[in-house]
C-alpha positions as CSV (number, residue, x, y, z in Angstrom):
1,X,97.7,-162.0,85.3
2,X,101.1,-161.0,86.7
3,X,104.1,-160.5,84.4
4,X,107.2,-160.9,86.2
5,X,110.3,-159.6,84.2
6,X,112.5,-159.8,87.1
7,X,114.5,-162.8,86.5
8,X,114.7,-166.1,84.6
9,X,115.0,-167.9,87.5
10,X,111.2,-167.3,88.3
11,X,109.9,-169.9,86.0
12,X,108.2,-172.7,87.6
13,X,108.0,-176.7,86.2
14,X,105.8,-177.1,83.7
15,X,103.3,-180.5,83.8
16,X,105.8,-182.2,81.7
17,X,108.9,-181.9,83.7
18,X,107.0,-182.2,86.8
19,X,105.7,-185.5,85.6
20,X,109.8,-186.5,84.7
21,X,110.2,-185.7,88.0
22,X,107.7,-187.9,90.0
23,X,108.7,-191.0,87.7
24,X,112.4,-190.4,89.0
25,X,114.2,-193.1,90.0
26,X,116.4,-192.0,92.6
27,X,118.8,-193.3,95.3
28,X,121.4,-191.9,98.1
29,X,123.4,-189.5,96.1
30,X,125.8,-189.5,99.0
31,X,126.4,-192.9,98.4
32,X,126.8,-192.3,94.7
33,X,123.4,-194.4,94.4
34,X,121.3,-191.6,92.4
35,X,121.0,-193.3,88.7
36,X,119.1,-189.8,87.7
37,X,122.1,-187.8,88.9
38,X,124.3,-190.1,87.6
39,X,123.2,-190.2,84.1
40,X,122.7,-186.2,84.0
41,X,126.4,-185.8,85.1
42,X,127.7,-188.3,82.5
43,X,125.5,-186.7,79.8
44,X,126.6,-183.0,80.8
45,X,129.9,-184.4,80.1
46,X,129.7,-186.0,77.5
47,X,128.2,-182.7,76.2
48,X,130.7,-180.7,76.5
49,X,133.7,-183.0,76.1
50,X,135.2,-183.6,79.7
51,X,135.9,-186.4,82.0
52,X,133.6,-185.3,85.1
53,X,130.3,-183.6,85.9
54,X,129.1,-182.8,88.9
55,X,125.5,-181.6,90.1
56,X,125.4,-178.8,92.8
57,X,122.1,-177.4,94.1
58,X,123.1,-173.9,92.7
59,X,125.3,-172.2,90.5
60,X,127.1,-169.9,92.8
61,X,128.4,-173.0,94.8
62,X,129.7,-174.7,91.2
63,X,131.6,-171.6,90.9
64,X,133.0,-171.4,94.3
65,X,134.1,-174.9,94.0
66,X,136.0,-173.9,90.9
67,X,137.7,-171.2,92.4
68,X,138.9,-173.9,95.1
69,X,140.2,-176.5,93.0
70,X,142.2,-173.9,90.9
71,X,143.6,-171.4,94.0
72,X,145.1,-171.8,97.4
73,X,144.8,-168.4,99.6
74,X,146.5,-165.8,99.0
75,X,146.2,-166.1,95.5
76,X,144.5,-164.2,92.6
77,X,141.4,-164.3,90.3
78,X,141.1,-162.3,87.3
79,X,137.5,-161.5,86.5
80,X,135.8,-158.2,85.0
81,X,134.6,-155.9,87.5
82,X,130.7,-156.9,86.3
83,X,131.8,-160.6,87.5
84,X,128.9,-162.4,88.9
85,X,131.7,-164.2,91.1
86,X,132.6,-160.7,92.5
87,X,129.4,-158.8,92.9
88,X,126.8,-161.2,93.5
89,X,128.3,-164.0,95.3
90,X,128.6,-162.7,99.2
91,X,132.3,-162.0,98.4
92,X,132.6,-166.1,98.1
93,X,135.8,-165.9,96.7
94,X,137.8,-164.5,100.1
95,X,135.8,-166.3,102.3
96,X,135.7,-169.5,101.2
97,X,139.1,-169.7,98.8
98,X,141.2,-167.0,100.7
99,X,142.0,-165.0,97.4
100,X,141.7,-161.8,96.2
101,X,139.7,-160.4,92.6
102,X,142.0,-158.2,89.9
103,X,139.4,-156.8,88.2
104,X,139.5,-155.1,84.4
105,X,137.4,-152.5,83.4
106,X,135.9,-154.8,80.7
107,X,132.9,-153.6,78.1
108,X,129.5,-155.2,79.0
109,X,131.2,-157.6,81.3
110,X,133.5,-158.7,78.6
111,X,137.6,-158.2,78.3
112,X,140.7,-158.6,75.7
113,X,143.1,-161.2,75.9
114,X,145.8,-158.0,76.4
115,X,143.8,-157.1,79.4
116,X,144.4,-160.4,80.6
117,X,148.3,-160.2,79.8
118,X,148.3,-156.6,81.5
119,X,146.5,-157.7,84.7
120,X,148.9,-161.1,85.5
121,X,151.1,-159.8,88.6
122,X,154.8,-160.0,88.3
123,X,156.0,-163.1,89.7
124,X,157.9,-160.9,93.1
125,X,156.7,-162.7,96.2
126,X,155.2,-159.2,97.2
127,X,152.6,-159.8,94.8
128,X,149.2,-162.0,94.6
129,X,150.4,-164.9,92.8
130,X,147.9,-165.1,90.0
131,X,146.2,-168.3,89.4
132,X,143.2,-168.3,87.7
133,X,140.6,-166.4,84.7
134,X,137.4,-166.3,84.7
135,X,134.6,-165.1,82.3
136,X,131.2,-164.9,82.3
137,X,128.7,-165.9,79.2
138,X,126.3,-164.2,78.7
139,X,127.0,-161.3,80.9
140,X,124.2,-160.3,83.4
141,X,125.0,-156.6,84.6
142,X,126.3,-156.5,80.3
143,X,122.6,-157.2,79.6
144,X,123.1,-160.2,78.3
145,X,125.8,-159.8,75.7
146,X,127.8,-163.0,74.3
147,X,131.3,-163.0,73.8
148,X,133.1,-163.2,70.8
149,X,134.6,-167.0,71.1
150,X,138.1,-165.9,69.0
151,X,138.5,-163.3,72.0
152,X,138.1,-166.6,74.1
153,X,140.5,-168.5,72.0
154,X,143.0,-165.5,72.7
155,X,142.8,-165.7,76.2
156,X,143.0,-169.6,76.2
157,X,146.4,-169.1,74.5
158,X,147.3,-166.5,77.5
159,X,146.3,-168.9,80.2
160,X,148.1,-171.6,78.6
161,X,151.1,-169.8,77.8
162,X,151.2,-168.2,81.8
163,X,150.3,-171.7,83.4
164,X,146.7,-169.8,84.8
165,X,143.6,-172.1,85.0
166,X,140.2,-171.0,82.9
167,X,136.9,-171.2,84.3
168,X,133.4,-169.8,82.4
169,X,130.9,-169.4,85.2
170,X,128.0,-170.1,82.7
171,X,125.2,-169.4,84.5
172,X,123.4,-168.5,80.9
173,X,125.8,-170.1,78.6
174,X,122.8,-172.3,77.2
175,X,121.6,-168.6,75.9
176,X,125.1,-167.7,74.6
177,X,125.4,-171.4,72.6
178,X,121.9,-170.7,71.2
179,X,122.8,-167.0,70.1
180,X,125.7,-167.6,68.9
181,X,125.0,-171.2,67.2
182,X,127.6,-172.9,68.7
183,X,128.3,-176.0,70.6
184,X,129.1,-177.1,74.0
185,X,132.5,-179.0,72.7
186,X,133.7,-175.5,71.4
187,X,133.5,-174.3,75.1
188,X,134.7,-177.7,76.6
189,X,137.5,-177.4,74.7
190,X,138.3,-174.6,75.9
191,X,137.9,-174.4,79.3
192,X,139.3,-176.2,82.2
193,X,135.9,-175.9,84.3
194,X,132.7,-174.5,83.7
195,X,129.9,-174.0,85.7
196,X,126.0,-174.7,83.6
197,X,123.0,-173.4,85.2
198,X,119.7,-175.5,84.8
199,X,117.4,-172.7,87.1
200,X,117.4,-169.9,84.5
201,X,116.9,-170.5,81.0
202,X,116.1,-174.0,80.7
203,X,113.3,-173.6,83.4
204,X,114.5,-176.6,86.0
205,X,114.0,-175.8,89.8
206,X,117.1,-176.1,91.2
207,X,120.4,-177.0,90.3
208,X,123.7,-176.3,88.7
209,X,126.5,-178.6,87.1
210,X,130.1,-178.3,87.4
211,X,132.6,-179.5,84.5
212,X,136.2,-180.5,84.2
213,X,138.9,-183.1,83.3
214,X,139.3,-185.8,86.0
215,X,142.6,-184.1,87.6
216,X,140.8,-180.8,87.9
217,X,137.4,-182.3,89.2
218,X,139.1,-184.7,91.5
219,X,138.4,-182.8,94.6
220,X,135.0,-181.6,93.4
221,X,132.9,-183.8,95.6
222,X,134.6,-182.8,99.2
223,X,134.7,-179.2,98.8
224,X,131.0,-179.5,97.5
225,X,130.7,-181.6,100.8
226,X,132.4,-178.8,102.8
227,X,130.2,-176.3,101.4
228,X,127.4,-178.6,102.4
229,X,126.1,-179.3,99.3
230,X,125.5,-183.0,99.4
231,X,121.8,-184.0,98.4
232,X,120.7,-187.7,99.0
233,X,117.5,-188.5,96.7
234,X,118.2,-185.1,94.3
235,X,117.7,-187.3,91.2
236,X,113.6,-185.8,91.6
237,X,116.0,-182.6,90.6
238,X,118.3,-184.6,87.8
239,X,115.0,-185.5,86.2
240,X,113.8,-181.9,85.8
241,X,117.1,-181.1,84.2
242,X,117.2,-184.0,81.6
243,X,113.9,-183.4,80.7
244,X,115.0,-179.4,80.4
245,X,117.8,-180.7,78.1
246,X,116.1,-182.4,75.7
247,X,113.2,-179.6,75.4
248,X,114.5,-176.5,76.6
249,X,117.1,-175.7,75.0
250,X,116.2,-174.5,71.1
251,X,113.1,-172.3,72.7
252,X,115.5,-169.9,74.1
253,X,115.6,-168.5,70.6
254,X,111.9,-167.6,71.8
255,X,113.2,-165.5,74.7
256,X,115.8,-163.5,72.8
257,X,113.2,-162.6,70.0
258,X,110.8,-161.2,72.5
259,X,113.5,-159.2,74.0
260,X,114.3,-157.7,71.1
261,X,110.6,-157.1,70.4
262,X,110.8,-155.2,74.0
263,X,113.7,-153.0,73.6
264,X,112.2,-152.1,70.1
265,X,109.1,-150.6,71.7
266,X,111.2,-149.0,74.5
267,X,113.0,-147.4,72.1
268,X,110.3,-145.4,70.8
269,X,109.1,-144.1,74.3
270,X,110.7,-140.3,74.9
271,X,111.4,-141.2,78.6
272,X,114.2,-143.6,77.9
273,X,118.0,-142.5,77.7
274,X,119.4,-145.6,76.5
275,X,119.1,-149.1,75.8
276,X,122.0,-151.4,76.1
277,X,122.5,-154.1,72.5
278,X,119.9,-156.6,73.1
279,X,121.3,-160.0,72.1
280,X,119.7,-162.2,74.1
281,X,116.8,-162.6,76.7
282,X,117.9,-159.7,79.2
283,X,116.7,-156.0,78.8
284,X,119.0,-153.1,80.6
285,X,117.8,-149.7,79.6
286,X,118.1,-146.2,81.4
287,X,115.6,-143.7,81.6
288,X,115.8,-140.2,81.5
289,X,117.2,-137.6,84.4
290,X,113.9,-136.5,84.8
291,X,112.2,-139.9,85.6
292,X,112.0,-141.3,89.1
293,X,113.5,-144.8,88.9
294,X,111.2,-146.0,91.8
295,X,107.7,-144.2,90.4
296,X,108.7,-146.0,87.0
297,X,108.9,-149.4,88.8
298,X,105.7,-148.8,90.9
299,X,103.8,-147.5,88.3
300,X,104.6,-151.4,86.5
301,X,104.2,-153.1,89.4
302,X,100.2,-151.3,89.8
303,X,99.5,-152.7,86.4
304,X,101.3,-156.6,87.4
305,X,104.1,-156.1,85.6
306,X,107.1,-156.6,88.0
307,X,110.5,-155.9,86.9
308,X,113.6,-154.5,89.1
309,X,116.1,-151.3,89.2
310,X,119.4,-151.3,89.3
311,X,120.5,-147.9,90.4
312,X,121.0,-144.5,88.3
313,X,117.8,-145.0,86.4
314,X,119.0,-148.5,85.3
315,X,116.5,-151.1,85.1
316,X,116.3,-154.7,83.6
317,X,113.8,-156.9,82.1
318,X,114.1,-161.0,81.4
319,X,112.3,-162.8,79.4
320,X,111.8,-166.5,79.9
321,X,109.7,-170.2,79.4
322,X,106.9,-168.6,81.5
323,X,106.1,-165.2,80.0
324,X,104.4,-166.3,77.0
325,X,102.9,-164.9,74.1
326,X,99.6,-163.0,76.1
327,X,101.9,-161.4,78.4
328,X,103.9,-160.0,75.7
329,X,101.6,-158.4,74.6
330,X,100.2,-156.8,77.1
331,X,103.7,-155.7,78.6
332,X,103.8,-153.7,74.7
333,X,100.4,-152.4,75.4
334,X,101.0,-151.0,78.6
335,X,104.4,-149.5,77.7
336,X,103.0,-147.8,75.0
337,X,99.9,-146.0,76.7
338,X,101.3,-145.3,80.6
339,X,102.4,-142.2,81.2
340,X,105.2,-142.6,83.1
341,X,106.6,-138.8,83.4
């Protein structure tokens, strides 16, 4: 039995799904002839309150195409410097859009609507004209934390009031909404594009989906094109997602519980420093000065437990659909009785 911890994205279609998928019926999405990718866009939508949806094959292109349709070069994002957009995206953002990232020294990925007001560059032609916000829900290098939505509201009222689009690259937002028990209006609402991710939480294959008002979302399609991200018969993929959303969803309570349940027994072990405020299904903890970051990893990975480091002791777990209830246990048992010093 192997326990993999690395990611949520490492789940695999269960029979069900799988079976939604081969009973697809699909058509040349290029030709807008997909009904399956049709009727997941219109209900993504319709979920969260805007005009257009539009399925990618993965959530760093949704948010690349975002950053298009809100920026012309030379202009500026606003982002934390934990921003999935600026660390883990091949520095997208220059290459593809021509701008430049002003980064806040946020807390667990997370920022303050004054940050916000204190990073917008004077409007001198010398600077970076800034253009655009963008958050992140949940964080991933903040371990999973949610944001406080009144804190969203705040900024909404500082884009608004400085003319500055607002994208959420929600990538875990599904995580957030369950957490949090709110809705996907709230976030529609507020938001003039967000990017949902179907790979982690909700257990799909592949694919992400783009959301925004028609003006916004009017050159979705071609930049998606020019990214070459067109799919022909990709409603086999719409059908894992619509199956996701009407199953997957409400178990992520599942995932943050056993999280929990692992930072609690964590806690107790003498080797570990810190453990960052579990909230939902990722586990960031640090060990001690006198633990090898690399022997701890190994020492996991000899007993099939695979999880990965993220530099200065820092190391992350995720739970997710496929570690169940067996390999929850055993992950306690084995943290318990190693001896990892």
């Amino acid at each position: 039995m192997i326990i993999d911890l690395r990611s949520d994205t490492v789940t695999k279609p269960c029979p069900q799904m799988l079976d939604a998928m081969m009973q697809a019926r699909v058509g040349d999405d290029v030709f807008g002839e997909d009904p399956m990718v049709k009727q997941l866009e219109q209900r993504i939508a319709t979920m969260f309150g805007k005009e257009k949806a539009l399925f990618f094959p993965s959530g760093t292109m949704a948010n690349q195409t975002a950053i298009k349709l809100h920026t012309i070069p030379g202009e500026q994002v606003i982002c934390d410097k934990f921003a999935h957009i600026y660390n883990y995206e091949s520095g997208g953002a220059s290459f593809n859009s021509g701008v430049s990232c002003k980064l806040i020294d946020g807390n667990k990925g997370m920022f303050t609507a004054e940050q916000v007001l204190e990073s917008i560059n004077p409007p001198d032609y010398w600077y970076a004209k800034t253009s655009l916000v963008e958050i992140e829900n949940t964080t991933n290098k903040g371990g999973g934390s949610c944001w406080d939505f009144n804190e969203i509201l705040k900024i909404r009222k500082v884009c608004v009031n400085h003319e500055l689009g607002f994208h959420l690259d929600g990538a875990r937002i599904w995580n957030a909404i369950v957490a949090k028990n709110e809705t996907t209006k709230q976030y529609g609402e507020v938001f003039d594009t967000i990017s949902v991710c179907l790979s982690k939480g909700l257990g799909c294959p592949v694919g992400s989906v783009l959301v925004g008002d028609g003006a916004i979302m009017k050159n979705a399609i071609r930049i998606r094109k020019i990214f070459g991200g067109n799919m022909r018969q990709a409603g086999y993929l719409a059908a894992a997602a619509l199956y996701a959303l009407d199953n997957n969803i409400e178990r992520l309570a599942e995932d943050h519980k056993k999280a929990k349940e692992i930072g609690e027994t964590l806690a107790k072990l003498s080797i570990i420093r810190t453990i960052e405020p579990i909230e939902t299904n990722i586990v960031i903890f640090e060990l001690n000065t006198d633990i090898n970051e690399i022997g701890f990893v190994k020492k996991l990975a000899n007993k099939n437990i695979q999880i990965i480091g993220m530099g200065g002791r820092k190391l992350r777990m995720v739970t997710h659909m496929d570690y169940n209830n067996e390999m929850h246990e055993r992950l306690m048992q084995v943290l318990k009785e190693t001896k990892f010093d």
